[in-house]
C-alpha positions as CSV (number, residue, x, y, z in Angstrom):
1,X,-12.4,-11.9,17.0
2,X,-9.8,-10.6,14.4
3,X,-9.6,-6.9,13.9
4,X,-10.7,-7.0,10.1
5,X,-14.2,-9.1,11.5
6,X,-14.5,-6.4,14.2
7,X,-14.9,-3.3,11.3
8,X,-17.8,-5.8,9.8
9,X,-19.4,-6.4,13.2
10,X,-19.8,-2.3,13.5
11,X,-20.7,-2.1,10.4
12,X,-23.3,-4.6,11.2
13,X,-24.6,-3.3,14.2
14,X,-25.1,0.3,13.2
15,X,-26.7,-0.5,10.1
16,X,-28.9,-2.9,12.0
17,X,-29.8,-1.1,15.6
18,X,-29.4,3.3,13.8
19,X,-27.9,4.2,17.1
20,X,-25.4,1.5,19.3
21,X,-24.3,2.8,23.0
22,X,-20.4,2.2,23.8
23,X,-20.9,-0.5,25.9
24,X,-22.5,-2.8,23.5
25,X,-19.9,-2.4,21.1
26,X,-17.3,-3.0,23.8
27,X,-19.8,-6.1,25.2
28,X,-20.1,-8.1,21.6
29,X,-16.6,-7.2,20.2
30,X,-14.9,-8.2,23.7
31,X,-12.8,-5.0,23.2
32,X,-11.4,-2.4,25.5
33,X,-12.4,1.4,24.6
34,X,-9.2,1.9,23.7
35,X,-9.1,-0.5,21.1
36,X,-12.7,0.4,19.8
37,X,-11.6,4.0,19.7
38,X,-8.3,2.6,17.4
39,X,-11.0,0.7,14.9
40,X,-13.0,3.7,14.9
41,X,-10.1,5.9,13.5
42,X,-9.1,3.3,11.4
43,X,-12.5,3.1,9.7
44,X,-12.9,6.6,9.2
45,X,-9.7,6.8,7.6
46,X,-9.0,4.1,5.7
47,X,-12.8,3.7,4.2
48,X,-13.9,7.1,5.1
49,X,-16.7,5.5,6.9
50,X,-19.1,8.3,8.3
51,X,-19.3,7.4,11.5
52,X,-20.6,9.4,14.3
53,X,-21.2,10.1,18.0
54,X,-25.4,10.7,18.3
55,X,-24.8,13.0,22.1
56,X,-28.6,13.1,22.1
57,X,-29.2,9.1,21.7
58,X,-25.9,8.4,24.2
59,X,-24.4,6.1,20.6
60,X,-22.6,5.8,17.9
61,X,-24.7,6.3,14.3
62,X,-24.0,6.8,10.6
63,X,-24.2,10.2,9.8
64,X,-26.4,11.7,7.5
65,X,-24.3,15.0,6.3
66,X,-22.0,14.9,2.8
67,X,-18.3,13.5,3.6
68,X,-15.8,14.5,1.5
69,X,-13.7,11.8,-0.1
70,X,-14.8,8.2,-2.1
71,X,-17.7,6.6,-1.2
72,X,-17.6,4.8,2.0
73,X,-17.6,1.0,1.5
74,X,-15.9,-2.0,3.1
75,X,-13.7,-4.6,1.1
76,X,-15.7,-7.1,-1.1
77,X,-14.0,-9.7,0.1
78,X,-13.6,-10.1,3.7
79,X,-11.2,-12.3,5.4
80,X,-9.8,-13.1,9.1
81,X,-6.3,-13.3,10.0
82,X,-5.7,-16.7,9.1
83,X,-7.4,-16.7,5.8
84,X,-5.1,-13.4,4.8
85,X,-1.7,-15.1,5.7
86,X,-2.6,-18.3,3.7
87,X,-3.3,-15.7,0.6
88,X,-0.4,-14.0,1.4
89,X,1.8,-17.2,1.6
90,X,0.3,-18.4,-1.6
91,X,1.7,-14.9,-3.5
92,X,5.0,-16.6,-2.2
93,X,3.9,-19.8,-3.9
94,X,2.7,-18.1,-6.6
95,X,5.7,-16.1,-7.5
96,X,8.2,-19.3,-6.6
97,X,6.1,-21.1,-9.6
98,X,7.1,-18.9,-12.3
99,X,8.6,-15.3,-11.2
100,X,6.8,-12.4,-13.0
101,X,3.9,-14.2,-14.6
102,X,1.2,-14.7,-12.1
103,X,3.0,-12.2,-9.5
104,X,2.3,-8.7,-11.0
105,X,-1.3,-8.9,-11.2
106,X,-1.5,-10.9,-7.7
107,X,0.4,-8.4,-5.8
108,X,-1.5,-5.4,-5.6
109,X,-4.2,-7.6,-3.8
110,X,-2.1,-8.9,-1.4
111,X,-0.4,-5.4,-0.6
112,X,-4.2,-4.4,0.2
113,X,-4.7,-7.8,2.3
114,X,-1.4,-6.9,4.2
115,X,-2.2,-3.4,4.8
116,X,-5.4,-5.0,6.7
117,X,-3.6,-7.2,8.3
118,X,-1.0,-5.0,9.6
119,X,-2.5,-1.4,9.4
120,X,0.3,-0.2,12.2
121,X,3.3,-1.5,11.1
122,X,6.5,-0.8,13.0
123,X,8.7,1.7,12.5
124,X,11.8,1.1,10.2
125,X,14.0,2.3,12.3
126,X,13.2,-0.1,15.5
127,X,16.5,-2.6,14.6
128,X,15.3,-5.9,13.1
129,X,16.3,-8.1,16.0
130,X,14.5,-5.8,18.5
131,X,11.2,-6.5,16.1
132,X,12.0,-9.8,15.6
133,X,12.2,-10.6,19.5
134,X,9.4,-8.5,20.3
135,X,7.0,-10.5,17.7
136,X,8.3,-13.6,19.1
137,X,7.7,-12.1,22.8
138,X,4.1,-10.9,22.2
139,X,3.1,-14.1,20.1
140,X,1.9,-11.1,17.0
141,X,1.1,-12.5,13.8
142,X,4.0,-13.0,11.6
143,X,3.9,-9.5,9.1
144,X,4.5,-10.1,4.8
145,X,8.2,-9.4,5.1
146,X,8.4,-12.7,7.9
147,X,6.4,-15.0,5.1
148,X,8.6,-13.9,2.3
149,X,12.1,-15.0,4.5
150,X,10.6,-18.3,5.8
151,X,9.1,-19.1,2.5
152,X,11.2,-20.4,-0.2
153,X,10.7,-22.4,-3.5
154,X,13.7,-23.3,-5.8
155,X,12.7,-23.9,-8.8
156,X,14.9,-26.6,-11.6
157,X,15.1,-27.0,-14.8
158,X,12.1,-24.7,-15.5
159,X,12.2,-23.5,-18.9
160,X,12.0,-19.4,-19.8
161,X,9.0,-18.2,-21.3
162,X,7.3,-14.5,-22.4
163,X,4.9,-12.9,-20.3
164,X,3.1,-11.9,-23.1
165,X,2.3,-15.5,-24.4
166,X,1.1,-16.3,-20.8
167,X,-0.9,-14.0,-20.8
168,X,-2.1,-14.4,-24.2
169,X,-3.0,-18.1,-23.2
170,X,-4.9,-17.5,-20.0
171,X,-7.0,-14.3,-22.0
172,X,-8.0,-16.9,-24.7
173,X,-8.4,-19.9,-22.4
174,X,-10.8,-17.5,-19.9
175,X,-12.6,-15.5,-22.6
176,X,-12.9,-18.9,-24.9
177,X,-11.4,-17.4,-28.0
178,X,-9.1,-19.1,-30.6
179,X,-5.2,-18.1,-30.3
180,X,-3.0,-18.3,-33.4
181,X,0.4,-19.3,-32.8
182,X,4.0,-20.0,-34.0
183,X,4.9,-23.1,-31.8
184,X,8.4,-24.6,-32.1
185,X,8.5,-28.1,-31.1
186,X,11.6,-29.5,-29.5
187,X,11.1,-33.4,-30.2
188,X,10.7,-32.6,-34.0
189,X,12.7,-29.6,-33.9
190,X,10.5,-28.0,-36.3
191,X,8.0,-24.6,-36.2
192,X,4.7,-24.2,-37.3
193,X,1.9,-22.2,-37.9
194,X,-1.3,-23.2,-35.9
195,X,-5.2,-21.9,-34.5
196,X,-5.5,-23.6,-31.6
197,X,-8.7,-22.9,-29.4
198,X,-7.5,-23.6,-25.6
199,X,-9.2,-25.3,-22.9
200,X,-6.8,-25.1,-20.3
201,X,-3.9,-24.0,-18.8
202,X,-1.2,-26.7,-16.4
203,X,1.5,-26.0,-14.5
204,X,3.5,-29.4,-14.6
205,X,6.8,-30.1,-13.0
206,X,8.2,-26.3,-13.2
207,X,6.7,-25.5,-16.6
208,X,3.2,-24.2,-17.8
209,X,1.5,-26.2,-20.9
210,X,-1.9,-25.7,-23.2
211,X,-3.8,-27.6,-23.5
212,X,-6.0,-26.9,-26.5
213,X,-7.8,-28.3,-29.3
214,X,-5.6,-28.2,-32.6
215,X,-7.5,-27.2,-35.7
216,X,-4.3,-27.9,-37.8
217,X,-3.9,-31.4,-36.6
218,X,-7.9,-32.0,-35.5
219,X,-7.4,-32.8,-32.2
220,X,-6.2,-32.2,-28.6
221,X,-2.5,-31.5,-28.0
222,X,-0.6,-30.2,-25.6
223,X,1.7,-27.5,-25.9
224,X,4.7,-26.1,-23.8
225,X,4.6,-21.9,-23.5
226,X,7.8,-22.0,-24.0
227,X,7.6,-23.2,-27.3
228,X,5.6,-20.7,-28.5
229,X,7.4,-18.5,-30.7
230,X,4.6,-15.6,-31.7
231,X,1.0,-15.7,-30.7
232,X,-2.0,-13.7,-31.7
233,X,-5.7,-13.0,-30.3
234,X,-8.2,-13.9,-32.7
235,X,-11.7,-13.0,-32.4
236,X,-13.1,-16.6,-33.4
237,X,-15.0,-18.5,-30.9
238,X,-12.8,-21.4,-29.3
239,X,-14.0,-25.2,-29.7
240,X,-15.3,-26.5,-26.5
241,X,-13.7,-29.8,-25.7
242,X,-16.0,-31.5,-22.6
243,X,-13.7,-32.3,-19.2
244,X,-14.0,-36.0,-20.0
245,X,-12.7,-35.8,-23.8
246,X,-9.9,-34.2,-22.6
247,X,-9.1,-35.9,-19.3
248,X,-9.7,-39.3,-21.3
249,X,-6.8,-38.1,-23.7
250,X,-4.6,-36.4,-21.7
251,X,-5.3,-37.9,-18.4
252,X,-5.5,-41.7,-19.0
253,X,-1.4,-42.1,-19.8
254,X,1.6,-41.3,-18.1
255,X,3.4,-37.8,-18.3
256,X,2.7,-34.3,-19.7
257,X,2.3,-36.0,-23.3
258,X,-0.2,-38.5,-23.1
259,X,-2.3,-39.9,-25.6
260,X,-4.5,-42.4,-24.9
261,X,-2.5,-45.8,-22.8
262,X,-1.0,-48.4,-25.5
263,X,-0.5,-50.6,-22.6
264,X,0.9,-50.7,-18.8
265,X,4.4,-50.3,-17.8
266,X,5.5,-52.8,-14.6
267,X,8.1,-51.7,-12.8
268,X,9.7,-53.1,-10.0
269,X,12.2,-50.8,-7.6
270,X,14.5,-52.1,-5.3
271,X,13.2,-52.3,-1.3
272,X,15.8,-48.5,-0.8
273,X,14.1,-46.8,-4.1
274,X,10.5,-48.2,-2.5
275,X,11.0,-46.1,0.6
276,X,10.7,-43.2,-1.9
277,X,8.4,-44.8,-5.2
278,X,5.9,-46.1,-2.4
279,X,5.2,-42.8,-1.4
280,X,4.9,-41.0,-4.4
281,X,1.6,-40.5,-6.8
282,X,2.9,-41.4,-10.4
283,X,-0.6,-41.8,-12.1
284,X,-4.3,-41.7,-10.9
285,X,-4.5,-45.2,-11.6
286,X,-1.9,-46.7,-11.4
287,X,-1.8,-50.3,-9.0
288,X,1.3,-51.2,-6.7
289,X,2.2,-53.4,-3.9
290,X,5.4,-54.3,-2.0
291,X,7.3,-57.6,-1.9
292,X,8.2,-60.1,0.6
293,X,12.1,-58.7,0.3
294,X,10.7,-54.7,0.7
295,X,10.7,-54.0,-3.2
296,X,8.1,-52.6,-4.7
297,X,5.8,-53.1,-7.7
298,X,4.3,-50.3,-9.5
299,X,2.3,-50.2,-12.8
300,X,1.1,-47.2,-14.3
301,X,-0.7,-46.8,-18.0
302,X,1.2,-45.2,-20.6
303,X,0.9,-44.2,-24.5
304,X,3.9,-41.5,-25.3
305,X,7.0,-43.2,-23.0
306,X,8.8,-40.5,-23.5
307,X,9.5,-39.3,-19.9
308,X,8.2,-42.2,-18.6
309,X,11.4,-43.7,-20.0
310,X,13.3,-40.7,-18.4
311,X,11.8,-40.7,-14.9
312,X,13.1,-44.9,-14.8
313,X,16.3,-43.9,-15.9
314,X,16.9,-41.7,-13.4
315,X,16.7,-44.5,-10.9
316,X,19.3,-46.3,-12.5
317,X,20.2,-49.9,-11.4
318,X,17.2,-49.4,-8.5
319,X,14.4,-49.7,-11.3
320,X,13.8,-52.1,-13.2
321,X,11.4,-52.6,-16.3
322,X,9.0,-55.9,-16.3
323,X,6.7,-55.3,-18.6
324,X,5.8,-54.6,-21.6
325,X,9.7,-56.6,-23.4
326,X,9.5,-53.4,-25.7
327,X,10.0,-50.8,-22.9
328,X,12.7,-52.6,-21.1
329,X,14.6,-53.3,-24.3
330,X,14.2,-49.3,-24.9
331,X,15.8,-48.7,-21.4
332,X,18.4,-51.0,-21.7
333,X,19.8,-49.5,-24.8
334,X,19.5,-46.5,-23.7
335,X,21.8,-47.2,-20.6
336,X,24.2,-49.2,-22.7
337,X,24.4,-46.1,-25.0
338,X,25.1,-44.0,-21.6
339,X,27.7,-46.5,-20.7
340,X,29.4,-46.2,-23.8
341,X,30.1,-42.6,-23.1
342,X,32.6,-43.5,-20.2
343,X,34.4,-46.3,-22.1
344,X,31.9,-49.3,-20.9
């Protein structure tokens, strides 16, 4: 039993039995009186449980006398070791996503978490190799600072965006208000002035998107935080767009942009790209199979080929474009154009 279940178990026993002897604690946690005596102190000092020893009952009770300090109580939320490291490792996760959005307001949890994870943390002066080999010696559970060196996530091409306008977003998408906002759109290169009431927030290859229900344009668009350019709270009710609406808009194509499909894309990659393609997930339903040589076959649905056209370019001469004529003539001048710029 973790130490963090133990401090529920007493909890549970005294407010079920009034008065427990030593032994039972010692018999049902599976403890030494040492370490019973260590949660003890612990509870009374980090919840200021009022805790007692009854000399006339031969037990441990909850007293009944005024204790000075807050209120005891334990944690609302209660987790075992292993459930605290994976919330711990997702802060990691969490702040490798997108540094200083999600972070600050995650982080005081998980220093709380930690501290009940680790309420005796070594001393800073014991060398780091010494507590290094002695954790590895002893089998402890790795502590936050361990996570935070073995956990890394490098993060490219991921576009900058304000805190502010995050936040902004998730307020209006949670509390289902409108947002007004400046949005600057790359592929048009031009900035306008919208109310947009937001359904949903997506983190999508390194960057966060809206998506939100457009009352200038009348419909459901997508837009990139980053491209917002001034946003504002409004105190308007947002439209609510049912899951199916929007997943049959921006879920039946290919890529971030969407739409609804114009058609299927077949692509064939060559049997070294399929050791790669065959393994990936590029659409929910998109069909594939292999070849008799070891290429590959994948068709995916697509309306906006935008980055579809970008992610087949990328594979150069180990993709190639089937069908539909219009997307492979697209490609191809698009690599003759890139040949061009080296003297082809």
């Amino acid at each position: 039993m973790d130490r963090t279940e133990r401090f529920y178990r007493i909890d549970q026993m005294i407010q079920e039995r009034t008065v427990v002897p030593l032994q039972s604690f010692l018999d049902e946690l599976e403890v030494s009186r040492a370490t019973f005596k260590r949660d003890l102190d612990y509870m009374r000092e980090r919840f200021n449980a009022p805790i007692e020893y009854d000399r006339d009952n031969n037990g441990y009770r909850f007293s009944d006398k005024p204790r000075a300090g807050p209120r005891y109580q334990l944690p609302g939320l209660w987790f075992n070791a292993s459930e605290v490291h994976a919330l711990l490792t997702m802060q990691e996760l969490l702040k490798g996503l997108d540094p200083g959005i999600l972070a600050p307001h995650v982080e005081p949890l998980m220093e709380r978490l930690n501290a009940l994870l680790d309420p005796h943390p070594r001393p800073l002066s014991q060398g780091r190799g010494e507590r290094e080999s002695n954790s590895q010696g002893r089998g402890e559970r790795p502590s936050i600072e361990e996570i935070k060196k073995r956990i890394r996530i490098v993060r490219m091409a991921a576009r900058g965006m304000k805190l502010e306008f995050f936040e902004l977003a998730a307020t209006a998408t949670l509390k289902r208000l409108r947002l007004a906002i400046t949005f600057w759109s790359r592929h048009s290169d031009k900035t306008t002035e919208r109310v947009v009431s937001p359904q949903r927030l997506v983190f999508y290859r390194g960057n966060w998107y809206l998506d939100a229900w457009c009352h200038l344009r009348e419909g459901i668009r997508s837009f990139g935080l980053d491209g917002i350019r001034a946003a504002k709270l409004l105190a308007d009710k947002a439209k609510n767009v049912p899951e199916a609406e929007l997943d049959d808009y921006l879920a039946t194509s290919y890529g971030i942009f969407a739409g609804r499909p114009k058609g299927w894309a077949k692509l064939r990659f060559s049997p070294t790209a399929a050791r790669w393609v065959a393994h990936e997930k590029w659409h929910s339903k998109q069909r594939s199979r292999f070849e008799t040589d070891g290429g590959y076959i994948l068709e995916v649905p697509f309306g906006d080929d935008r980055e579809l056209v970008m992610d087949i370019l990328k594979y150069g001469p180990e993709c190639r474009v089937l069908e539909p004529k219009e997307l492979a003539e697209k490609v191809a001048e698009l690599a003759k154009a890139t040949v061009k710029l080296y003297g082809g």
